[in-house]
N, C-alpha and C positions, 0 to 999 in steps of 0.2 A: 758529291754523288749526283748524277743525272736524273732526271725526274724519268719514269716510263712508266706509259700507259697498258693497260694489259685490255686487249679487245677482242671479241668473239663473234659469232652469231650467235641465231634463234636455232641453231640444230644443237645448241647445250643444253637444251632443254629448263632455259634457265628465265624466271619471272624478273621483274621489275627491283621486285624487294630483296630476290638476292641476287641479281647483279653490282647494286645498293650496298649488301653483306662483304659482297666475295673484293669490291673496289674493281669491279669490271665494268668496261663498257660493251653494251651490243648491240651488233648492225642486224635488224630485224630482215627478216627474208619473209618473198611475197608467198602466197599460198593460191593458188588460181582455184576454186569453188565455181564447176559446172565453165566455167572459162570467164569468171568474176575473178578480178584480183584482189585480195586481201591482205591485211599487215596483222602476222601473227604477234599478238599480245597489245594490238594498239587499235585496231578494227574488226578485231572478231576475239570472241576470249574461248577459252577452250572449250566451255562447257557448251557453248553455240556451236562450234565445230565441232566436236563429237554428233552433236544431235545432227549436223547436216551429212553427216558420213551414213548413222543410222538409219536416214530417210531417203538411203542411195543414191546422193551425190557424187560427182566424181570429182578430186580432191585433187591436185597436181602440187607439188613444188616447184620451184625453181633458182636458181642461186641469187641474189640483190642484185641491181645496174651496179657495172664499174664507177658511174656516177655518184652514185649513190655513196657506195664505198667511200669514193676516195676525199667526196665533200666531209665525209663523218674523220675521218683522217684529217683533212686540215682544219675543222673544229678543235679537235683535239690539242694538234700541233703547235696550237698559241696559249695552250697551259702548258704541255709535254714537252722533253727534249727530244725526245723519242718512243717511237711506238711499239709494241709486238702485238699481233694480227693473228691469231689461231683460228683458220676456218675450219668449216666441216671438211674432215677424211679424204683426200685426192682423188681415193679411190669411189666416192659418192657422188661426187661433183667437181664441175668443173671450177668453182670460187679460187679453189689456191691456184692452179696457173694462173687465171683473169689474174688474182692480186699481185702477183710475183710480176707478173710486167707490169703491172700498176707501179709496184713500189721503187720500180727502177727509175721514176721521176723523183725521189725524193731524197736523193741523196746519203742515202744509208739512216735517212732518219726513220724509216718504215721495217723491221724484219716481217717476212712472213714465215709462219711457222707451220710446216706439214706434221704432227702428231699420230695420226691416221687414230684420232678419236672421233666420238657422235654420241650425241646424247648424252645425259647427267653425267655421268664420267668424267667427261670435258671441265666439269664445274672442280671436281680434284684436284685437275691435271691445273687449272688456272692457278686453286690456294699454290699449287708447288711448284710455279711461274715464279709467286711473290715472291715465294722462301729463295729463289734463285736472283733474284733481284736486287734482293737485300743482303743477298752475300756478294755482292757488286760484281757479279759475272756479269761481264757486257754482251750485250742481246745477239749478236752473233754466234757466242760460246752457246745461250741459252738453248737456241734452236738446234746448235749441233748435240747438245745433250738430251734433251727433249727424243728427238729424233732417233739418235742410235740406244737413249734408255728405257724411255717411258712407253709403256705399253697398256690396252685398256683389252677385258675379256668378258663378254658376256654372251646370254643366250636369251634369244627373244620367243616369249609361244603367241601364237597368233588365235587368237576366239575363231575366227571364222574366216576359210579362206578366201572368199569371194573379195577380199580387201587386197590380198595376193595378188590378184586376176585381175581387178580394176590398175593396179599401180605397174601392172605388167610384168612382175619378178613369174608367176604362174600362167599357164593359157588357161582359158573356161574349161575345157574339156578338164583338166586337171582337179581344178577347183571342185566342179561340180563333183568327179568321180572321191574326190578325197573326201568332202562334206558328206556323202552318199555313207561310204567306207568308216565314216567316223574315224578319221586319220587325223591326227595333232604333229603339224610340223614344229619341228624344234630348231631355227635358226639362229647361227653363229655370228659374231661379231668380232674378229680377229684381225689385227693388222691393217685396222680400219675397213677392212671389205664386208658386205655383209653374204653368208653362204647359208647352205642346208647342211648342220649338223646330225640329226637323223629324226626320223618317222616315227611315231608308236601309234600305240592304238587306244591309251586313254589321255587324260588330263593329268590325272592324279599320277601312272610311271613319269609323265614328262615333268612333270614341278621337282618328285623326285629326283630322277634324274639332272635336272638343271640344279637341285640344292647341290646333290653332289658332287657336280662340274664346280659349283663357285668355291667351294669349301674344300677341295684337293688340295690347296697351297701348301706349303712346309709349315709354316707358320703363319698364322692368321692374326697376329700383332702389326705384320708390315704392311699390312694390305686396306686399303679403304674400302668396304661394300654395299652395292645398292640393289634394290629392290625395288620396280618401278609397276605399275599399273596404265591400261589404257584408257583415258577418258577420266575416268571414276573408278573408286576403289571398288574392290572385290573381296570375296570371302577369303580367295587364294591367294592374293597379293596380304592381303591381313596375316593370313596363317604361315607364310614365306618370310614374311619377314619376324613376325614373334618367334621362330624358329630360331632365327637369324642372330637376333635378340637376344638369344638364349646363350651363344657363345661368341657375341661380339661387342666389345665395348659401344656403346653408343654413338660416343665420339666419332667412331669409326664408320659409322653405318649411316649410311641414306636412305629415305624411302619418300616416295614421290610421283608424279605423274607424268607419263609420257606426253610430251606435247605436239601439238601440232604439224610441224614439219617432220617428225618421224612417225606420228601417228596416222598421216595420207598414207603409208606404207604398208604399214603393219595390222592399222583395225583398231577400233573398238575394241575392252577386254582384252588386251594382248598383255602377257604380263612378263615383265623381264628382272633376269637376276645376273648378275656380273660383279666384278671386282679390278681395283687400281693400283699396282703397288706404289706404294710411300717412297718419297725420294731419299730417306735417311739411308734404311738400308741399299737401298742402291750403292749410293756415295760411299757406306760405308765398304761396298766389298771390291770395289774400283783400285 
């Protein structure tokens, strides 16, 4: 059986310790602060970055050097036979094309895999990589399944729009007239693109309404679900997810903090709820 490595970024929203857990490796991505580059999780830790968003900085991403990348690939490639490479969502950035002509140097020892995931979700979609691995599907097969099965769904609420209007998804006029209005945007996360799912006018319909986006499934056995917070926890992401709790095995459930490279996006307080189906019953209805 071939050895393969399983590798991501920092847009999995995923720390040190379970990258460690999950047997993944990650290519951290820069985070440019006021036009300072930084390395999230290795030169600024989240709770420093929260506070410099607070104190209205302006926070950019941007995808790794292909250099970068591809030196962390041939690290790799002298434990590994081969590698599988999940970046953030196609539709977010440009990293999967860069990688896909990258890995056309490596002789089929590199797959890259488009998932059109972002964010803790990704950390799922990686454990049911392994379980794909270990059933000795060769990493080809892996990304064609991956690809046309796996799919990730969630809704993000943002505290405060002016974080909208710095990252450019909103313009000020907007920003300003929604903050005014006491307008709670509720954005989508589907097929890796991120959209506007709808508008209210408090906090408390939107959570509702986002519980009951996550929890429509048929069966909430097959599904893994999280509940994520901006920065630092909150009373709503506490009470979202004891909800959650309420009718979802634990095993099942995530709850955690948004980090860094989706948090330049979204804010401070943003708190999100979503869910991943499990590869069993996939396979099983195939």
């Amino acid at each position: 059986m071939k050895k393969v490595a399983v590798v991501t970024d920092s847009s999995a929203d995923i720390s040190t310790k379970q990258a460690l857990d999950l047997d993944v490796h990650v290519v951290r991505m820069p985070i440019l602060i006021d036009n300072v580059e930084h390395i999230e999780n290795e030169t600024i830790t989240l709770e420093e970055f929260t506070e410099t968003m607070k104190q209205g900085c302006i926070a950019k991403t941007s995808q790794p050097s292909l250099g970068k990348v591809t030196a962390f690939w041939d690290k790799l490639l002298e434990t590994y036979d081969e590698l599988i490479y999940v970046p953030i969502s196609s539709k977010l950035s440009g990293s999967y094309n860069s990688a896909v002509l990258a890995a056309q140097d490596y002789d089929g020892k590199v797959t890259v895999l488009d998932a059109h995931f972002v964010c803790a979700p990704m950390q799922f979609l990686l454990k049911e990589i392994h379980k794909l691995i270990e059933m000795e599907m060769s990493c080809e097969d892996i990304k064609n399944f991956v690809e046309n099965n796996m799919s990730m769904h969630a809704i993000l609420i943002p505290e405060d729009l002016i974080y909208l209007k710095r990252g450019g998804r909103i313009s000020a006029a907007a920003a300003a007239l929604g903050n005014m209005l006491k307008i709670v945007p509720m954005l989508s996360v589907e097929d890796g693109a991120l959209d506007m799912f709808d508008k209210v006018r408090t906090t408390k319909k939107a959570y509702k309404m986002a519980f009951e986006f996550a929890t429509q499934v048929e069966n909430l056995n097959d599904y893994y679900f999280l509940v994520l917070y901006g920065g630092t926890e909150s009373e709503a992401s506490k009470e979202l997810y004891q909800k959650l709790s309420e009718i979802i095995d634990p095993e099942n459930l995530y709850y955690g903090p948004i980090t860094p490279v989706i948090l330049a996006h979204t804010g401070p307080g943003t708190i999100g709820i979503g869910y991943v189906k499990k590869l069993k019953p996939i396979i099983e209805n195939m």
